[in-house]
N, C-alpha and C positions, 0 to 999 in steps of 0.2 A: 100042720102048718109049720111046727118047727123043724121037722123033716124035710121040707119042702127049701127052709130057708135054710138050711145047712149043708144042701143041693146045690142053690145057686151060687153060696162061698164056695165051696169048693172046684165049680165051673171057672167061676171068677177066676181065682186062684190059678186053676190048670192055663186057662187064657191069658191070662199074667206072664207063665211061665213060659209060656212058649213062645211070647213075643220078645220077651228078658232074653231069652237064649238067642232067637234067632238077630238081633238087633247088639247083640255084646252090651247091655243093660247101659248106652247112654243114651242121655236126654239132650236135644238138641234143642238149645234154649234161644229165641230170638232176641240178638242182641237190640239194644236200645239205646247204642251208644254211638253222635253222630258221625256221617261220611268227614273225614279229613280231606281237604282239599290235595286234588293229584294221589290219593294212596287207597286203593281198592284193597278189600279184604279175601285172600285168595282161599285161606281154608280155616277150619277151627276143630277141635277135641276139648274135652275136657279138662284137655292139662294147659293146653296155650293157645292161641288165634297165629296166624302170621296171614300180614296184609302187604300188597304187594305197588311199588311204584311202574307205573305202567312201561311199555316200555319205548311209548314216542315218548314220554318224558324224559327216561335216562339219555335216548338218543340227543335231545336239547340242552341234558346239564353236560352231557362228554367234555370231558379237560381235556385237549391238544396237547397243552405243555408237558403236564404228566400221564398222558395216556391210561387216564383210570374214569369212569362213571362217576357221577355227584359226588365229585372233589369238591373240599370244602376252600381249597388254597381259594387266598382273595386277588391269585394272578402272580406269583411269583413263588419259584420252588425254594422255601429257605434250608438252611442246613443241607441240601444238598451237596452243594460244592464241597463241604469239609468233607464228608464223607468218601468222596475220591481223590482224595489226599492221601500222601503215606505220611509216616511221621518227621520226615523233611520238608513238608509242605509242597512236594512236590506231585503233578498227577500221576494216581494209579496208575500201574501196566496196566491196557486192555486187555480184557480174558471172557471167552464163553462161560455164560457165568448164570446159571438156569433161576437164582434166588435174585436176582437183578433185570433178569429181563420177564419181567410177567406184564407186561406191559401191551393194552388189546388195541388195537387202529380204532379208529372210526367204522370203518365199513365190516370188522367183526364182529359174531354176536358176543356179548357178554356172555359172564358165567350165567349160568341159573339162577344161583341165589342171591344174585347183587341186586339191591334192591327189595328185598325181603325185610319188614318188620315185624318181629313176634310181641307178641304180647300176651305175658304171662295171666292165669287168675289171679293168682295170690302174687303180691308185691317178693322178690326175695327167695323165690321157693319153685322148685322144679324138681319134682320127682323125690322129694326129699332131700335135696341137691342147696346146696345154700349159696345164692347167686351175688357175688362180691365183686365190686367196681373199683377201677382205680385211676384217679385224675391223672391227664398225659401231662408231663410239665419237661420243659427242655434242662437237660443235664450234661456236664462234659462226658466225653461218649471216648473209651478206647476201643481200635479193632487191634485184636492181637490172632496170631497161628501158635497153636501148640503143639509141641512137639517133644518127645523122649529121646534120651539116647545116653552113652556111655561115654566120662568122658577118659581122654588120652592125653599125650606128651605131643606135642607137636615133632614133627619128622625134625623142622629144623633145631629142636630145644632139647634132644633125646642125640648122645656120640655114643660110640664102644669106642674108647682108646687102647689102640693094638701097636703092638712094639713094631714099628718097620722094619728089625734087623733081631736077627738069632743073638743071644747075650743073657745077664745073669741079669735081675733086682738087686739093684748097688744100694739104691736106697727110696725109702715110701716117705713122700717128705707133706702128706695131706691124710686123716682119715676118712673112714668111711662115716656116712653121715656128715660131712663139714662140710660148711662152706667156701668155695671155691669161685676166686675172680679171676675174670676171663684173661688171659696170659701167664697164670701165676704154674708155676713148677709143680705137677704131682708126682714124680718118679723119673728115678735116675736109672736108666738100662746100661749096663756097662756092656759093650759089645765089641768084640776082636774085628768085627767086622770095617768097623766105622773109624779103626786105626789105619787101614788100608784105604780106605777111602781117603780120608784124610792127605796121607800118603801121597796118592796118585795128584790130588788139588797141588803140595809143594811141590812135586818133580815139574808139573805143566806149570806151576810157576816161575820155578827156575828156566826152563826151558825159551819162556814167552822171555824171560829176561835178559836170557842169552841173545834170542833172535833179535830183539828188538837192539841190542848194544853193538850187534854186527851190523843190523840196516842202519843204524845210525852214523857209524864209522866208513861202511864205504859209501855211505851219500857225499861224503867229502873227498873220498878217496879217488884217485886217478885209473878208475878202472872201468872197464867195459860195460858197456849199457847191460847186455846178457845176465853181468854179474849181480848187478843192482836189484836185475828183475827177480832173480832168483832170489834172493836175501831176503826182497819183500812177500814174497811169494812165502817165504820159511817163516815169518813172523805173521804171515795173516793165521797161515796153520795151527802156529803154537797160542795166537789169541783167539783160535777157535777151541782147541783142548783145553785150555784153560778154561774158559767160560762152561764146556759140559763138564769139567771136574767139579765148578761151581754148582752149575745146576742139579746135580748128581744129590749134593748134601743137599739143596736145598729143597731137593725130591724126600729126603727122610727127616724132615721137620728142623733143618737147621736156619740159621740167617745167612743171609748171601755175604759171602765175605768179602764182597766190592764195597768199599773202593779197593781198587790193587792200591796197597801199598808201595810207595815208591821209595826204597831202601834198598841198598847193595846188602844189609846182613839176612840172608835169608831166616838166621835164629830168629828176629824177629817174627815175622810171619809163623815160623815154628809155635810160637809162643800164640800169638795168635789166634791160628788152630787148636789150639789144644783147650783154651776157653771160649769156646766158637758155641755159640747159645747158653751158653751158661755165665756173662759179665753180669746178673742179678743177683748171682747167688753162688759166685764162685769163691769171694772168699772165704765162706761158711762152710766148704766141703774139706778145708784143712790145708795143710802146708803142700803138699804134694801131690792134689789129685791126676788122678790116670786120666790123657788124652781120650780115652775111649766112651768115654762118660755121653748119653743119648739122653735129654730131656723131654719127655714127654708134657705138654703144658694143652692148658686147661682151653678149648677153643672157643666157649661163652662161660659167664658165670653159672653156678649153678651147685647142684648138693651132689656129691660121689655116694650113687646108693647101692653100686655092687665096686670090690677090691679083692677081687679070689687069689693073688698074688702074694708074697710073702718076701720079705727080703733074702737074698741069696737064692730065689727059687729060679734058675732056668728056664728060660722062656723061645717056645720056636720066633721064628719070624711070624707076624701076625698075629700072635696071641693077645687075649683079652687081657687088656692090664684091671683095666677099670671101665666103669660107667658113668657118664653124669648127665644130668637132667637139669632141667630150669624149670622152675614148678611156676614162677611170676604170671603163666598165663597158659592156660588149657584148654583143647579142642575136644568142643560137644559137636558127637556125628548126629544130627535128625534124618530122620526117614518119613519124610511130609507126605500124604497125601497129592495126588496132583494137583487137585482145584485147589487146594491151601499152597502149594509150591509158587506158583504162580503169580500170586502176592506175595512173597518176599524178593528181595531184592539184598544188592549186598551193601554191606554201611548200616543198614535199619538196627537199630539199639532191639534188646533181647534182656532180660530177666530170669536168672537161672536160679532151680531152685534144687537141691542135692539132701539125699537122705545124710540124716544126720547133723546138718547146716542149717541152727534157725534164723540166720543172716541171709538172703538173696547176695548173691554175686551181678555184677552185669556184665555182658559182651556184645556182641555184635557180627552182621552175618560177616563171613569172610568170603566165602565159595557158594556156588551152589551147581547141582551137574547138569550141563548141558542136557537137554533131552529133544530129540525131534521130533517126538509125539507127542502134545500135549495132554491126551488121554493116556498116560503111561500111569499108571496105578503108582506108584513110590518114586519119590526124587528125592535123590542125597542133599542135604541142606547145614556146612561147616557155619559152626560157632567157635569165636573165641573169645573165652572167659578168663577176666581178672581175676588173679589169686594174688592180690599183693599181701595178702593175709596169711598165706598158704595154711591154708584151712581145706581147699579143695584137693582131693587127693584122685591121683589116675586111678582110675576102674572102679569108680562110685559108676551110679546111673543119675543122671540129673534130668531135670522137667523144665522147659524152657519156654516164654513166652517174648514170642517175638514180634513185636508192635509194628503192623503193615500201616496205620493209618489210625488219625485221631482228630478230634475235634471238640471245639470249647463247649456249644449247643447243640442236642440234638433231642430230639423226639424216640423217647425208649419205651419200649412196652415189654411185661413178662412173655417169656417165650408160650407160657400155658395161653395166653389170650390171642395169640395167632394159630389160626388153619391154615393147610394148603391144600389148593385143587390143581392139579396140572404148574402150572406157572404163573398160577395168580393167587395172591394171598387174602385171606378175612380176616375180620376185626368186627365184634359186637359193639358195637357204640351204644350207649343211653340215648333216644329219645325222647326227646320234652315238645316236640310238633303239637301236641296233646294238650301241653299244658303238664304234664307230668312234671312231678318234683324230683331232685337227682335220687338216685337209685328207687324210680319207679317203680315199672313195670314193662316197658316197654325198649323194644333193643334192633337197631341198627345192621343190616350185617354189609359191612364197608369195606369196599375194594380197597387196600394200601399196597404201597412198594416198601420194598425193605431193602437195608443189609446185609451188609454179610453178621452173626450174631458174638455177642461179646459174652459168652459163659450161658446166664441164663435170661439175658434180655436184650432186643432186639430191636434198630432203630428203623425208626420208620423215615424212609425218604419224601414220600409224600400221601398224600390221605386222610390225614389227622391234623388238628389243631391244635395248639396249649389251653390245656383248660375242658378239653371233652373227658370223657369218661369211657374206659373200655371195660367190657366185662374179665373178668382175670379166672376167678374160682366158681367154678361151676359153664365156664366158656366151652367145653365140650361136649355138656350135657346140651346146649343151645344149637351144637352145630348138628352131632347125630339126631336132633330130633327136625331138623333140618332138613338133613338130605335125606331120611325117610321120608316126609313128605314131596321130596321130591321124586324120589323113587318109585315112589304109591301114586304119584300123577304123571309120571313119564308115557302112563300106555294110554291118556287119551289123546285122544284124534284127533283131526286136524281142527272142526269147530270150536273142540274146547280152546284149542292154544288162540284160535283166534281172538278166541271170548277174553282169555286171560292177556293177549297182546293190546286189545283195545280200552281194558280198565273195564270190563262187563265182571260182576259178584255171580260167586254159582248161589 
């Protein structure tokens, strides 16, 4: 007998086992929990249920306005408008822009799982997975482009001052490193050259002065028309030499020496000449200085940070005297992405941030480069940054964020609690159709629109309300076990999708 019963335990047993294995040891438990109105139960596991809204229903909630399924808007898109604003309050550039348009007609299907609610066993808990909500509430909302890059001297704030004439270093009247205002004297060239010059200005002076005392003399005088014309003819001449003598100097950094003086002593004019660009600082060079004297002066303000010149040192024509720079304001190059190029604009204020610098600088765009492909992978994108500090130094790398567009209210959610599928984005919402308490068990997966994203969180254009709840942490354990179920239902047949289209339970 007890042979016998030790026989049918282990029958038992074997029949146990084999049912265990061939069935993946779950129990399909009949729920007892009633129909919701409009929301059929599509599948169930052990770990979660997801029930499904039919889908003449979703066809009957469709939003027009914002082109999404059971939008909760009460008929009016809010926060939107700010959001295609830049930060002049002016509208956005239009741009192909794939985070923006996920937006489905009427007469296409929806996604698959819009319309999907899961519903966990255990309150909180998936997979070991700790399922954390967080109330949407509207907040001021910045969109910024980020971008790197190195910064420079701007072309116009960056000279090489070069001697325009062969001659010696008479005198270094600024050092290196100092500050320099824009007209002021750094160096004296003394050049043979510019004595000749000079030179040639008094003979076409005297000359225009001669011509002009003849046509003056025989316009009175009793003589031939011929002789007149000639006369005037020899002073237009000599008021043409004269004027290129003048332009001549004026070609090698002098001042024009117009007005002509009107004096019979030409030593005047001599005199003259001989401190022709130098009446600021001529009496400081001594009792006697040499006509020859070339001033090199300073063409904006700014700091001399290279002087390889030395006094008495001989310099060709052209040579490097000095360098100067204006640090007041420097140019960060960005190399933007295309879809981020695209929203910037020039004027939009920017945010610069440089290694080294725990102070933010600000600038604003200046340029940006033409492109006539808008799918061009990289576009040049000019900043200029305020250094009225000069704190910022050329050939740092700085980090810059440049504000396309901003707004008082908007609707943000963590980037972890959005999915995408193609061009249309999810969102788990909490559930209370039930009667469920906030962070039940039950969860939503809800079509939204979005923004463009601010770091780590992401505004919603339309889809969501103040005061819902979205799942945040553990939001992707909810979506992959999602679209496995979807995956593992794609290959029935045509009756089943029927069945699931009409709100029929398997």
């Amino acid at each position: 007998m007890r042979v016998a019963l030790h026989l049918l335990v282990l029958g038992g047993l074997a029949v146990l086992g084999i049912w265990g294995h061939e069935t993946g040891w779950q129990f399909q438990i009949q729920s007892t929990q009633p129909q919701q109105p409009n929301v059929t139960r599509y599948a169930e596991t052990s770990r979660l249920k997801v029930h499904w809204v039919p889908r003449d229903v979703l066809a009957a909630k469709y939003c027009a306005t914002h082109a999404l399924y059971l939008c909760p808007c009460p008929g009016q898109e809010k926060s939107s408008h700010d959001l295609h604003t830049d930060a002049q309050g002016q509208p956005a550039p239009a741009h192909p822009d794939p985070f923006q348009t996920n937006a489905h007609g009427a007469d296409a299907d929806p996604p698959a799982w819009v319309g999907a609610i899961l519903e966990l066993e255990s309150p909180g808990q998936l997979e070991g997975r700790t399922i954390s909500t967080e109330i949407v509430t509207a907040q001021p909302f910045r969109e910024v482009v980020h971008g790197y890059g190195r910064l420079s001297f701007f072309p116009a704030d960056e000279a090489e001052l070069r001697t325009p004439l062969f001659g010696t270093v008479w005198q270094r009247r600024k050092n290196p490193y100092e500050w320099v205002n824009a007209g002021e004297v750094i160096a004296l060239i003394d050049s043979p050259e510019l004595v000749r010059l000079k030179g040639e200005y008094l003979q076409a002076w005297i000359e225009h002065k001669t011509a002009k005392q003849k046509a003056e003399s025989l316009a009175q005088a009793p003589v031939s028309h011929q002789e007149k014309q000639l006369a005037a003819a020899e002073l237009t001449e000599a008021n043409l030499r004269l004027r290129a003598a003048a332009e001549t100097l004026i070609g090698y950094g002098l001042p024009r020496p117009d007005p002509l003086p009107d004096t019979e002593d030409w030593t005047q004019v001599r005199e003259g000449l001989c401190s022709l660009g130098l009446e600021d600082c001529w009496r400081e060079l001594g009792d006697s200085p040499p006509a020859s004297l070339l001033p090199l002066r300073a063409p904006f303000s700014g700091i001399l940070v290279e002087f390889p010149v030395t006094v008495g040192q001989v310099v060709e024509q052209n040579a490097l005297v000095c360098r100067l720079v204006n640090p007041a304001r420097l140019l960060l190059v960005l190399s933007l992405p295309g879809e981020d190029a695209v929203r910037v604009r020039p004027g939009q204020r920017a945010v610069v941030h440089t290694e080294g610098s725990q102070k933010p600088e600000e600038g604003s765009v200046v340029w940006i480069e033409p492109v006539d492909n808008p799918d061009k992978a990289k576009v040049s994108v000019h900043l200029e940054v305020k250094n009225q500090q000069k704190i910022l130094k050329a050939g740092a790398w700085g980090e810059a964020e440049i504000l396309v567009g901003e707004a008082s209210q908007v609707l943000c959610v963590p980037k972890e609690a959005l999915h995408r599928d193609g061009a249309a984005w999810c969102v788990f919402v909490v559930d209370h159709s039930s009667g469920e308490p906030p962070g039940g068990k039950r969860f939503q997966a809800r079509m939204v629109r979005v923004g463009k994203s601010w770091g780590d969180r992401w505004p919603i254009v339309a889809g969501l309300l103040p005061g819902e709840r979205v799942v945040v942490q553990g939001s992707d354990v909810l979506w992959n076990e999602l679209r496995h179920m979807l995956t593992s239902r794609s290959q029935q047949d045509g009756e089943g999708r029927e069945r699931l289209a009409t709100g029929e339970t398997d």
